[in-house]
N, CA, C and O atoms as a GROMACS GRO file, in nm:
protein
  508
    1UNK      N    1  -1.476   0.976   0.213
    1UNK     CA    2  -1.527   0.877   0.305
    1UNK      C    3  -1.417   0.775   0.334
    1UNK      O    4  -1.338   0.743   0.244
    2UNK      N    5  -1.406   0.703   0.500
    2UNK     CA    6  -1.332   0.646   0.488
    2UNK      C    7  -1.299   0.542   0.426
    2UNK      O    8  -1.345   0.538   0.312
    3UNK      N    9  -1.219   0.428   0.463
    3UNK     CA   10  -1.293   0.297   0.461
    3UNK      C   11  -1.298   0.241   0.588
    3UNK      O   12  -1.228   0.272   0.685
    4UNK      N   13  -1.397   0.145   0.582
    4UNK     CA   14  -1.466   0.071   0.698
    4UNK      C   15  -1.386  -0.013   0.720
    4UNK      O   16  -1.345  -0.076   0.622
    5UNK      N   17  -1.325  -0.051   0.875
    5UNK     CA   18  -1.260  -0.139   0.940
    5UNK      C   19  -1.311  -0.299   0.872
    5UNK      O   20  -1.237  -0.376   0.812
    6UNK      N   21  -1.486  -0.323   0.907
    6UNK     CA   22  -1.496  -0.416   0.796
    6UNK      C   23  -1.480  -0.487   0.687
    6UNK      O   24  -1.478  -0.609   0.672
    7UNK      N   25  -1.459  -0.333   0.553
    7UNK     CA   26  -1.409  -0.426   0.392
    7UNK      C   27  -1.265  -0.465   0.483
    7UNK      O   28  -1.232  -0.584   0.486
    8UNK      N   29  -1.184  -0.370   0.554
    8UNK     CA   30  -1.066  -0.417   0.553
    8UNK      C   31  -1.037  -0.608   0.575
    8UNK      O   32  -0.971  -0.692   0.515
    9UNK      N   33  -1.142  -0.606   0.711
    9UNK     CA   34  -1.160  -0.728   0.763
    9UNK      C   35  -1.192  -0.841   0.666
    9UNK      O   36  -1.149  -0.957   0.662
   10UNK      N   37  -1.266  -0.787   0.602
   10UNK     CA   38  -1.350  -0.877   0.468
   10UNK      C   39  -1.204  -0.973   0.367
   10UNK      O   40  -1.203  -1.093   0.337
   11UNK      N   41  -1.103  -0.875   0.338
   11UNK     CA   42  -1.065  -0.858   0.282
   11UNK      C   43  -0.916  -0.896   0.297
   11UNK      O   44  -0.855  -0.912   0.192
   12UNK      N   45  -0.870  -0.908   0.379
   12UNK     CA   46  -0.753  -0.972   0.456
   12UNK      C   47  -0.864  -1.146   0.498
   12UNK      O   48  -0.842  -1.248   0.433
   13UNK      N   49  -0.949  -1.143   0.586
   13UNK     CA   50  -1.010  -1.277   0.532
   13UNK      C   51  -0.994  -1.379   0.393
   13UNK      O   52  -0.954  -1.495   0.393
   14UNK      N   53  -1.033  -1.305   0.286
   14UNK     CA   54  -1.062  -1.332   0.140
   14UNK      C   55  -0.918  -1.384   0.147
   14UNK      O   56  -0.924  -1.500   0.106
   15UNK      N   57  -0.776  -1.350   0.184
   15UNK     CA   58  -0.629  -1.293   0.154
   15UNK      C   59  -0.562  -1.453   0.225
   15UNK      O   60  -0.482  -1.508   0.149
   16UNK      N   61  -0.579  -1.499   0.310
   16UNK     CA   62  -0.560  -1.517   0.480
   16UNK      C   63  -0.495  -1.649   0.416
   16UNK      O   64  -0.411  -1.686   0.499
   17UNK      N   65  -0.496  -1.727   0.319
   17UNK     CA   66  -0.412  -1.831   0.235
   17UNK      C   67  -0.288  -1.767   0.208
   17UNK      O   68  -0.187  -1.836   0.214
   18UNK      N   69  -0.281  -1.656   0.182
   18UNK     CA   70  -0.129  -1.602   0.144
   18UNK      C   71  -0.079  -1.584   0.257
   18UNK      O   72  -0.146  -1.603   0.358
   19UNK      N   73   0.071  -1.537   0.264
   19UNK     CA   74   0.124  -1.580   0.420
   19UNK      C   75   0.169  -1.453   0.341
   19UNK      O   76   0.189  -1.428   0.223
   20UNK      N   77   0.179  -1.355   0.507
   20UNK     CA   78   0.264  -1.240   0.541
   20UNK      C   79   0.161  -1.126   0.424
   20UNK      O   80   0.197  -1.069   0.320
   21UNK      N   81   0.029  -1.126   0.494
   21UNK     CA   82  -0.095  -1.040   0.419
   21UNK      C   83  -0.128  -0.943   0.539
   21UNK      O   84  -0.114  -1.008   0.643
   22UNK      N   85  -0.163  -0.820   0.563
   22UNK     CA   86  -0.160  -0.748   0.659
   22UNK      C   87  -0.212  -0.614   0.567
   22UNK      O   88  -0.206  -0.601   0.445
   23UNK      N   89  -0.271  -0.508   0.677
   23UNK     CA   90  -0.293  -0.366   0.594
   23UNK      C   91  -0.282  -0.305   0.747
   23UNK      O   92  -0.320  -0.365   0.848
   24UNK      N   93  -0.229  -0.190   0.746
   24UNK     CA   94  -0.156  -0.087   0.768
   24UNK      C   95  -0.231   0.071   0.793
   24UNK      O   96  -0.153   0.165   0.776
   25UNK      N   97  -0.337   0.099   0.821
   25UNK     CA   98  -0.417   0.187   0.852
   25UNK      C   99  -0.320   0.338   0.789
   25UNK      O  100  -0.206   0.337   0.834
   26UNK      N  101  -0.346   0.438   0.712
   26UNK     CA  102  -0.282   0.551   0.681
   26UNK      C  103  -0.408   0.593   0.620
   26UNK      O  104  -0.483   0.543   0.536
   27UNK      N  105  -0.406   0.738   0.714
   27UNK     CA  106  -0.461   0.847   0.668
   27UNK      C  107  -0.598   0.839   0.671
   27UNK      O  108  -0.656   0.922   0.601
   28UNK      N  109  -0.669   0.756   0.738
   28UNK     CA  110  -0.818   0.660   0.687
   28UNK      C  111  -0.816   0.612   0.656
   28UNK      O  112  -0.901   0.528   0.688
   29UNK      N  113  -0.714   0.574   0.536
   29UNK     CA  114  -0.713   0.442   0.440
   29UNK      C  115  -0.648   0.351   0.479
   29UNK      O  116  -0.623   0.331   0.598
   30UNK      N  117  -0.605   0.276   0.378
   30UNK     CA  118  -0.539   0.125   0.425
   30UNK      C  119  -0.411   0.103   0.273
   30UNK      O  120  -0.429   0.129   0.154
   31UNK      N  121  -0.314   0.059   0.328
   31UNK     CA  122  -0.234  -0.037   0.218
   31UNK      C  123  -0.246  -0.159   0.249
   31UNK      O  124  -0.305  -0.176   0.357
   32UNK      N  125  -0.218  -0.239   0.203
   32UNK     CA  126  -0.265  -0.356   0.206
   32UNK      C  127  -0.102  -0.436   0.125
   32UNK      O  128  -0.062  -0.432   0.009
   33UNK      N  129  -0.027  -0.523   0.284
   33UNK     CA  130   0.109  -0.560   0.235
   33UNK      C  131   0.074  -0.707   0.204
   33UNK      O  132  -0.021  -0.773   0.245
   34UNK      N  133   0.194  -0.748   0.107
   34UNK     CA  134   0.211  -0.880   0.061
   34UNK      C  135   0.309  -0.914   0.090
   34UNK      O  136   0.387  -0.862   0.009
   35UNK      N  137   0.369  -0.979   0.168
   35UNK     CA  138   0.522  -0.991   0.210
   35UNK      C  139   0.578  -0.891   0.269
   35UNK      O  140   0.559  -0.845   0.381
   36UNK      N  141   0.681  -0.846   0.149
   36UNK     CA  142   0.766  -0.697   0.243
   36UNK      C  143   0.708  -0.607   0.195
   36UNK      O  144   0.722  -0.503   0.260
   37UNK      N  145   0.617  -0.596   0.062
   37UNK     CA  146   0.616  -0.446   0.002
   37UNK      C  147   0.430  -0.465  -0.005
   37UNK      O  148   0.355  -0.558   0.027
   38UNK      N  149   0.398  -0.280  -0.082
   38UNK     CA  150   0.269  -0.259  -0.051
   38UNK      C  151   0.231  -0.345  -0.166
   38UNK      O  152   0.318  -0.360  -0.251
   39UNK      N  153   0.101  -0.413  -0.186
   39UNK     CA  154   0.085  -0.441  -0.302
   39UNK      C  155  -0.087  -0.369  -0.424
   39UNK      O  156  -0.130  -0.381  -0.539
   40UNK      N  157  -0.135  -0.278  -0.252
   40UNK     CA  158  -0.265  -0.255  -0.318
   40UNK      C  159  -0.285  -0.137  -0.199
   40UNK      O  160  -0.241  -0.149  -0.084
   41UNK      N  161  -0.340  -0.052  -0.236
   41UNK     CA  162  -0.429   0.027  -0.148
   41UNK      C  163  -0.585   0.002  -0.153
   41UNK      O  164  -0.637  -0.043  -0.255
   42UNK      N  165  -0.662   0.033  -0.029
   42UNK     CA  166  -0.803   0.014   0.028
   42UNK      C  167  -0.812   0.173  -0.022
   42UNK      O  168  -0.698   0.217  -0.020
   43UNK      N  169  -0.895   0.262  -0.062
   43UNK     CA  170  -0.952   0.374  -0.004
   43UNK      C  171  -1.133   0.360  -0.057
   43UNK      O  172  -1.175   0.308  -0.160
   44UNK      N  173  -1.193   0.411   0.028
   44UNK     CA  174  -1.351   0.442   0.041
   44UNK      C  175  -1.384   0.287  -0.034
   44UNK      O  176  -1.413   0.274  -0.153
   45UNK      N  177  -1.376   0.211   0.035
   45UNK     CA  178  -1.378   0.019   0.060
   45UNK      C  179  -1.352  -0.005  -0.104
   45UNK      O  180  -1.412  -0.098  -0.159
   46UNK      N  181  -1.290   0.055  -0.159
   46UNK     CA  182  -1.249  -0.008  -0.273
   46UNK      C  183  -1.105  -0.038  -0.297
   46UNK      O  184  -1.018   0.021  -0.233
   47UNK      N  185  -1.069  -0.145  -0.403
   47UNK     CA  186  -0.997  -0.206  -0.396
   47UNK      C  187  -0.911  -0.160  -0.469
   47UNK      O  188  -0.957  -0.134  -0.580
   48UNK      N  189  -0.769  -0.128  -0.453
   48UNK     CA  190  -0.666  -0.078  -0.614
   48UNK      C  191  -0.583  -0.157  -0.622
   48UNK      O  192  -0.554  -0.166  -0.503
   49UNK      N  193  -0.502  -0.246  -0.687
   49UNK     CA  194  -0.411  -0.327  -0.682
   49UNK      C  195  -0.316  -0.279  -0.792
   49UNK      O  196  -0.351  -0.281  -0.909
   50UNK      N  197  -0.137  -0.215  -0.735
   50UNK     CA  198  -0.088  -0.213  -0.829
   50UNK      C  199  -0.093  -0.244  -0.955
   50UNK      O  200  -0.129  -0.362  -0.959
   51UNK      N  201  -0.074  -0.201  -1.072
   51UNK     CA  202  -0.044  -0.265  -1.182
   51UNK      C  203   0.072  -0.308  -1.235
   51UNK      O  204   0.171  -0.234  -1.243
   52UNK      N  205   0.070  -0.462  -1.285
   52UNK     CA  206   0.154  -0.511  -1.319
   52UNK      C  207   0.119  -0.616  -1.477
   52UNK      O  208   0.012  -0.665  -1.510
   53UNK      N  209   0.243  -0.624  -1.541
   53UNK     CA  210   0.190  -0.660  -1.659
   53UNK      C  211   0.109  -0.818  -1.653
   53UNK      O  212   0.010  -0.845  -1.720
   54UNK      N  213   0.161  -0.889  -1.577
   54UNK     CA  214   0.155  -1.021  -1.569
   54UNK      C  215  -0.021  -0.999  -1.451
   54UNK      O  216  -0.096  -1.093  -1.423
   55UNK      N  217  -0.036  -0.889  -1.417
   55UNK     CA  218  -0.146  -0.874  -1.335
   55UNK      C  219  -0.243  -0.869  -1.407
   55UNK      O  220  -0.344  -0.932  -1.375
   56UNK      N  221  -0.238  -0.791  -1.526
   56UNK     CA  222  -0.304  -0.724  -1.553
   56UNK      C  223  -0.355  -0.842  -1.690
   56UNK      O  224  -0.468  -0.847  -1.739
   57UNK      N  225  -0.244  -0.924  -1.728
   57UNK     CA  226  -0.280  -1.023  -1.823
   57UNK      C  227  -0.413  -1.148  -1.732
   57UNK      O  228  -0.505  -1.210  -1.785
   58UNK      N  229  -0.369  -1.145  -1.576
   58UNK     CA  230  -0.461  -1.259  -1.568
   58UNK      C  231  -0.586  -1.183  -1.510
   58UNK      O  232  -0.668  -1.238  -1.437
   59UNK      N  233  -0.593  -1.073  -1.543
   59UNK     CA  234  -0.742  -1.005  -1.471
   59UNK      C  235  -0.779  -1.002  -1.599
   59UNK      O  236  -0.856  -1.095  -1.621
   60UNK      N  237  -0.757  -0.932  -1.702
   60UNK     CA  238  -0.826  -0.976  -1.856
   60UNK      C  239  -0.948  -0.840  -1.820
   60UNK      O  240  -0.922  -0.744  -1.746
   61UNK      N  241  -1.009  -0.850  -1.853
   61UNK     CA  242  -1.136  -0.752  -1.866
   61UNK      C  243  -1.212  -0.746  -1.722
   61UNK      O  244  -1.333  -0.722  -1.724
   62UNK      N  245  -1.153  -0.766  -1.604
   62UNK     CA  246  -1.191  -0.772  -1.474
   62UNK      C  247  -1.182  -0.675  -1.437
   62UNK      O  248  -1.244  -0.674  -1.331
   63UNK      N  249  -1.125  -0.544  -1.463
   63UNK     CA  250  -1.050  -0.436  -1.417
   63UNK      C  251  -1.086  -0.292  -1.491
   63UNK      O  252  -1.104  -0.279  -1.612
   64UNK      N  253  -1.090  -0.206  -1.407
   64UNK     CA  254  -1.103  -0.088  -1.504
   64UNK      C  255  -0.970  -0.047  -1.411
   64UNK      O  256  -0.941  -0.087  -1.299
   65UNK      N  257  -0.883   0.067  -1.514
   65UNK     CA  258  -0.788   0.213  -1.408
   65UNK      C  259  -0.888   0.288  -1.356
   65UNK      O  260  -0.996   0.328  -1.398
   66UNK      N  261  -0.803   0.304  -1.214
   66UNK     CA  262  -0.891   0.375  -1.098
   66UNK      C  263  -0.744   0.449  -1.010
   66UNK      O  264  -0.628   0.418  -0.981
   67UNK      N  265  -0.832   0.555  -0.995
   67UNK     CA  266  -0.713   0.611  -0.871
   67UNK      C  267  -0.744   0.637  -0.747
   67UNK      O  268  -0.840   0.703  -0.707
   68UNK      N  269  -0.656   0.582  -0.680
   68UNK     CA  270  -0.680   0.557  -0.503
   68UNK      C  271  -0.718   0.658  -0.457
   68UNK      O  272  -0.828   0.666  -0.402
   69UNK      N  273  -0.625   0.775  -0.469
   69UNK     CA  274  -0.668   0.898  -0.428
   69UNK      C  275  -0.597   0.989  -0.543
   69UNK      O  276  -0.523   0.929  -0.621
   70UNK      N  277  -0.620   1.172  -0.565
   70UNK     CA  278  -0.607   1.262  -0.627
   70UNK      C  279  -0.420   1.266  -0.637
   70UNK      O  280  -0.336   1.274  -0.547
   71UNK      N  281  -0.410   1.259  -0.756
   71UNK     CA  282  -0.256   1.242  -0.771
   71UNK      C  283  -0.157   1.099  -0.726
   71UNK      O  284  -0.035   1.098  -0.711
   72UNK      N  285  -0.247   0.988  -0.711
   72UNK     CA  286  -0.204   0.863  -0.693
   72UNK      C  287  -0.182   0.790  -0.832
   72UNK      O  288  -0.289   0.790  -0.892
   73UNK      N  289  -0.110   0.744  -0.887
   73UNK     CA  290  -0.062   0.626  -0.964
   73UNK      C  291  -0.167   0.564  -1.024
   73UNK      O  292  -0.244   0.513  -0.943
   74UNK      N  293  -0.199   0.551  -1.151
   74UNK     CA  294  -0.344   0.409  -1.219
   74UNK      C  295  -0.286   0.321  -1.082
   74UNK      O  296  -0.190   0.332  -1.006
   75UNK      N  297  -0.384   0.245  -1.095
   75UNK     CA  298  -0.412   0.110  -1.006
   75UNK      C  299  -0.539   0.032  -1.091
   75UNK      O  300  -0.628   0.084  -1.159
   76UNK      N  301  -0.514  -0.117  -1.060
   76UNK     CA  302  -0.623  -0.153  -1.106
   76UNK      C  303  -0.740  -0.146  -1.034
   76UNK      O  304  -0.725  -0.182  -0.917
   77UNK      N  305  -0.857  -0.110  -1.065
   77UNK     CA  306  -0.969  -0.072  -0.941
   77UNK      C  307  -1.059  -0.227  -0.915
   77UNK      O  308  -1.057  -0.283  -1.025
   78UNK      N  309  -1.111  -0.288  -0.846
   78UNK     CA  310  -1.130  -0.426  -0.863
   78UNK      C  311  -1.258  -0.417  -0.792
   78UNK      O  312  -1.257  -0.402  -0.669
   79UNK      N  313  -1.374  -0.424  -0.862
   79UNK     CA  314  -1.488  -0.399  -0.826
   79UNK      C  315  -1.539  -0.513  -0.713
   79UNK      O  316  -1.489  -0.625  -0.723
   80UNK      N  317  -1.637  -0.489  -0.605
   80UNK     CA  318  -1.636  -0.564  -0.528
   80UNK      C  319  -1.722  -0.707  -0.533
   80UNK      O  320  -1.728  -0.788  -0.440
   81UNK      N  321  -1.776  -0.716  -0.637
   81UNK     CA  322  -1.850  -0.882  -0.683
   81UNK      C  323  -1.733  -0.923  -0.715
   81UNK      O  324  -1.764  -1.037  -0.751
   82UNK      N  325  -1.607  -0.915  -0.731
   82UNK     CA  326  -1.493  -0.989  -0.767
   82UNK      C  327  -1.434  -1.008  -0.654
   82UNK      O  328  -1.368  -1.112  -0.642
   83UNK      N  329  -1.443  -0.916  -0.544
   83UNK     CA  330  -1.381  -0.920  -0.414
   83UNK      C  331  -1.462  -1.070  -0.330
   83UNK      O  332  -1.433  -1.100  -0.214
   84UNK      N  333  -1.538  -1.130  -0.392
   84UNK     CA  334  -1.605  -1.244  -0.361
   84UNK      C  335  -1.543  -1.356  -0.371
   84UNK      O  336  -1.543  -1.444  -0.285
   85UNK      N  337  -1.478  -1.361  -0.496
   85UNK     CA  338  -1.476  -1.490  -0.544
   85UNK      C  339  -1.266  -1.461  -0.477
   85UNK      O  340  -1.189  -1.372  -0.514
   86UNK      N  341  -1.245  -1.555  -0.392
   86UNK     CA  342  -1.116  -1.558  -0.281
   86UNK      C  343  -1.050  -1.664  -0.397
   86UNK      O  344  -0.976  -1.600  -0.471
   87UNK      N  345  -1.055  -1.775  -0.426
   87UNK     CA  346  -0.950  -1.778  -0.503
   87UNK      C  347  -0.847  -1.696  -0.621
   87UNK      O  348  -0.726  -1.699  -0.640
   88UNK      N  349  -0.989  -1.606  -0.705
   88UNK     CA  350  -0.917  -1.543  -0.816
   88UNK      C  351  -0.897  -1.394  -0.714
   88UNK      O  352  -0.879  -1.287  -0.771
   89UNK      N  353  -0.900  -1.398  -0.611
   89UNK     CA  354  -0.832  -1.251  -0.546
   89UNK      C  355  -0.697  -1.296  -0.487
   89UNK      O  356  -0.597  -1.229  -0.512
   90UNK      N  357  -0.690  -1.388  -0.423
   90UNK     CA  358  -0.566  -1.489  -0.374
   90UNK      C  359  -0.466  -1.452  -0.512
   90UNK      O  360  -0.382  -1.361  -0.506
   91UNK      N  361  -0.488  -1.535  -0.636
   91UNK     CA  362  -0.440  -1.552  -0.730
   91UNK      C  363  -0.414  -1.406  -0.772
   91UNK      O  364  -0.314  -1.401  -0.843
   92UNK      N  365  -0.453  -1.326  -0.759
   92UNK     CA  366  -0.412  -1.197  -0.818
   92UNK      C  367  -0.335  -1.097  -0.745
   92UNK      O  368  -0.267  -1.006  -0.792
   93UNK      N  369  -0.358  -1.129  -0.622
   93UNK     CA  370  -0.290  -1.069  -0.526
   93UNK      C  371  -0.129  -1.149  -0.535
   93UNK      O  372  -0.025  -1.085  -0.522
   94UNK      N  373  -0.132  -1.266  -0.554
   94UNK     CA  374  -0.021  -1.350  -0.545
   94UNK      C  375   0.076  -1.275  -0.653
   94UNK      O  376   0.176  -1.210  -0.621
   95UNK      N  377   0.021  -1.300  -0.807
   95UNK     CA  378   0.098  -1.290  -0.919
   95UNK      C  379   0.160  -1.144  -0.910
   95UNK      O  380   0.261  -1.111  -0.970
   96UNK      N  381   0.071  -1.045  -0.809
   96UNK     CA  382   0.109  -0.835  -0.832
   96UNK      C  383   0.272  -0.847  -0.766
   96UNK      O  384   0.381  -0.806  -0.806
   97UNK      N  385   0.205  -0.965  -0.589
   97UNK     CA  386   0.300  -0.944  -0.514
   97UNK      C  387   0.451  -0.955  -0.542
   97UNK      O  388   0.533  -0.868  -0.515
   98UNK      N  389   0.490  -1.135  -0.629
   98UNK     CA  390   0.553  -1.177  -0.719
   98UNK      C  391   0.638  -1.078  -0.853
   98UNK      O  392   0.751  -1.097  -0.898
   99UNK      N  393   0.544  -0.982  -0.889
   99UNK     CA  394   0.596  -0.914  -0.973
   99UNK      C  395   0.642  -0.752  -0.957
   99UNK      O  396   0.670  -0.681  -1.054
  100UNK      N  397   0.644  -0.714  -0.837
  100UNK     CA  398   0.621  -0.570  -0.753
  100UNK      C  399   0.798  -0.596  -0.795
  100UNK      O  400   0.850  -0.706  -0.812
  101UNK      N  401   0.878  -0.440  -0.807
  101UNK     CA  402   0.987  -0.438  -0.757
  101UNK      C  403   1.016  -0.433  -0.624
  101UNK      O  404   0.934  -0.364  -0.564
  102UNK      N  405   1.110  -0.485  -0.546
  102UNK     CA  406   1.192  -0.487  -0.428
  102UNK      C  407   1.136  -0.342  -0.365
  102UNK      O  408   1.143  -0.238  -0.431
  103UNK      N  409   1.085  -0.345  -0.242
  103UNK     CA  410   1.051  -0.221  -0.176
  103UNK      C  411   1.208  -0.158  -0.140
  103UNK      O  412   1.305  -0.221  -0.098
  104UNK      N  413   1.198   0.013  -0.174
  104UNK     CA  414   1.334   0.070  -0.140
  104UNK      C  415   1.386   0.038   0.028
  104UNK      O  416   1.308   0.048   0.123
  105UNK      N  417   1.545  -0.006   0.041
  105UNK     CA  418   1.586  -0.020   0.160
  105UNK      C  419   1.546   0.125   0.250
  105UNK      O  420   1.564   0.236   0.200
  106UNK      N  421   1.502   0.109   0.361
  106UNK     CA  422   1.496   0.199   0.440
  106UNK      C  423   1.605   0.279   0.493
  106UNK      O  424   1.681   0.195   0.540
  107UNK      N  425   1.658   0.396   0.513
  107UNK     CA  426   1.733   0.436   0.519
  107UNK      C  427   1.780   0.438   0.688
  107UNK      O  428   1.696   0.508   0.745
  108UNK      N  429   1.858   0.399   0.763
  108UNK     CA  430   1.895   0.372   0.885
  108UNK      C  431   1.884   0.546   0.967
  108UNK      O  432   1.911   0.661   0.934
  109UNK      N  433   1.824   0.471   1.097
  109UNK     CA  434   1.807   0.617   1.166
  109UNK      C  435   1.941   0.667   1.268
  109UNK      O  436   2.009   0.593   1.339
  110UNK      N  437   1.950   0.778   1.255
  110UNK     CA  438   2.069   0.832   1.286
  110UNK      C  439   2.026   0.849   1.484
  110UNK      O  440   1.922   0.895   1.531
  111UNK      N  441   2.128   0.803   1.549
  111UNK     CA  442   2.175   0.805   1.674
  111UNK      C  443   2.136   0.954   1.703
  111UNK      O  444   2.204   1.031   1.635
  112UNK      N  445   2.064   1.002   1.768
  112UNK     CA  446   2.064   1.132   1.821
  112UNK      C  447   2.156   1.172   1.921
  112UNK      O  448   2.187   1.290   1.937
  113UNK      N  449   2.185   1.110   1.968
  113UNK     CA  450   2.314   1.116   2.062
  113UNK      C  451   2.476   1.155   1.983
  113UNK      O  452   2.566   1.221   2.034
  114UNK      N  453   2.475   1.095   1.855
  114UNK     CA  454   2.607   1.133   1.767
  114UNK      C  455   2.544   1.281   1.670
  114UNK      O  456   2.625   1.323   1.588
  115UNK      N  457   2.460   1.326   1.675
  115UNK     CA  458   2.456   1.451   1.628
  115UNK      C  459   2.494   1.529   1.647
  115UNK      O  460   2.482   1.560   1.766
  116UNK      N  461   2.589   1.654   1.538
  116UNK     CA  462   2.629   1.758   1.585
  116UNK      C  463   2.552   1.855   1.642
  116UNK      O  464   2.443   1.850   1.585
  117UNK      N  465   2.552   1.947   1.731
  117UNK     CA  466   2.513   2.069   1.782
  117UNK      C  467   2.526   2.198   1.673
  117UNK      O  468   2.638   2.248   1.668
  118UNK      N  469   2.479   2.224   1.632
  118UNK     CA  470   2.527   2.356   1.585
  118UNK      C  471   2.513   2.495   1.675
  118UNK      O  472   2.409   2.542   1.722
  119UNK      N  473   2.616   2.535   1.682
  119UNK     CA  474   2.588   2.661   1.759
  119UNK      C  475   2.589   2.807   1.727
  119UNK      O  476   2.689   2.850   1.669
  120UNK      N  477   2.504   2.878   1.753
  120UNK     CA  478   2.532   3.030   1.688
  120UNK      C  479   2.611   3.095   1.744
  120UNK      O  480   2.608   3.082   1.867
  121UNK      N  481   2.707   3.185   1.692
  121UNK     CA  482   2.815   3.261   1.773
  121UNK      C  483   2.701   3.369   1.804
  121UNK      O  484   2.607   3.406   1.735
  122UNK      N  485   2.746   3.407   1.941
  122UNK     CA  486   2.676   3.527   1.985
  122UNK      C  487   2.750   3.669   1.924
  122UNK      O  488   2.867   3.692   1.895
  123UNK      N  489   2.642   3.744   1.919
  123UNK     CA  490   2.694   3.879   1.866
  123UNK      C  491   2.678   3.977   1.980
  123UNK      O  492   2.579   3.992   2.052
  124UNK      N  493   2.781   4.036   1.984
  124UNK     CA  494   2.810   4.151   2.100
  124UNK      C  495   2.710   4.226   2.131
  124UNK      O  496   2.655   4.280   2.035
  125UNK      N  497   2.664   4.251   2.247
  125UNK     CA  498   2.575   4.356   2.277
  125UNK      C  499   2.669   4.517   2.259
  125UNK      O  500   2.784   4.557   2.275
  126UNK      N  501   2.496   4.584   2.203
  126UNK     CA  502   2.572   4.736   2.203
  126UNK      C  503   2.559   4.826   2.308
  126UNK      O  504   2.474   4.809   2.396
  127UNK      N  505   2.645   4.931   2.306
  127UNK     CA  506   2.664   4.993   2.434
  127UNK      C  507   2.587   5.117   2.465
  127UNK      O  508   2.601   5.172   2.574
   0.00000   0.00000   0.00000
């Protein structure tokens, strides 16, 4: 199931004190950015928020591991009566974002115009 344009809405609302908060529509789902990097995925309106140690110290027993989708990474899963209370989601979203490593530099796109051609040598017709 997807998620609903709504939690998204809900939820970037709840966010909307932090500056440079946005989600990103993929696949049905949603990431959900904090600055430059991802800091949480949306899937089927639930919430995953990276894990981080310092995250995970101020959620305390708020949290169970949950996985976004089949072969995705623990995340913390953040049940949605918590998705209520906007300061301690602010605050948690803040401390993941804060503690995320540096998103990898993107790798620069190559000029299609400076690409080589490769060409096949033709092979002789037979007689």
């Amino acid at each position: 199931m997807a998620t609903s344009p709504d939690t998204i809405d809900f939820i970037l609302d709840q966010l909307s004190s932090l500056p440079r908060v946005a989600a990103r529509k993929m696949f049905g789902e949603y990431a959900l950015y904090v600055g430059d990097g991802v800091a949480a995925l949306v899937c089927d309106d639930t919430l995953f928020v990276k894990i981080t140690e310092e995250g995970k110290e101020f959620v305390g027993e708020r949290y169970m591991e949950g996985f976004a989708y089949p072969g995705a990474k623990a995340s913390m899963q953040i049940e949605s009566e918590y998705l209520e209370d906007r300061e301690w989601l602010v605050e948690l979203m803040s401390i993941t974002s804060e503690h995320l490593p540096p998103p990898k530099p993107k790798k620069p796109r190559r000029d299609p115009s400076t690409r080589e051609k490769k060409t096949i040598p033709k092979t002789p017709k037979k007689k």
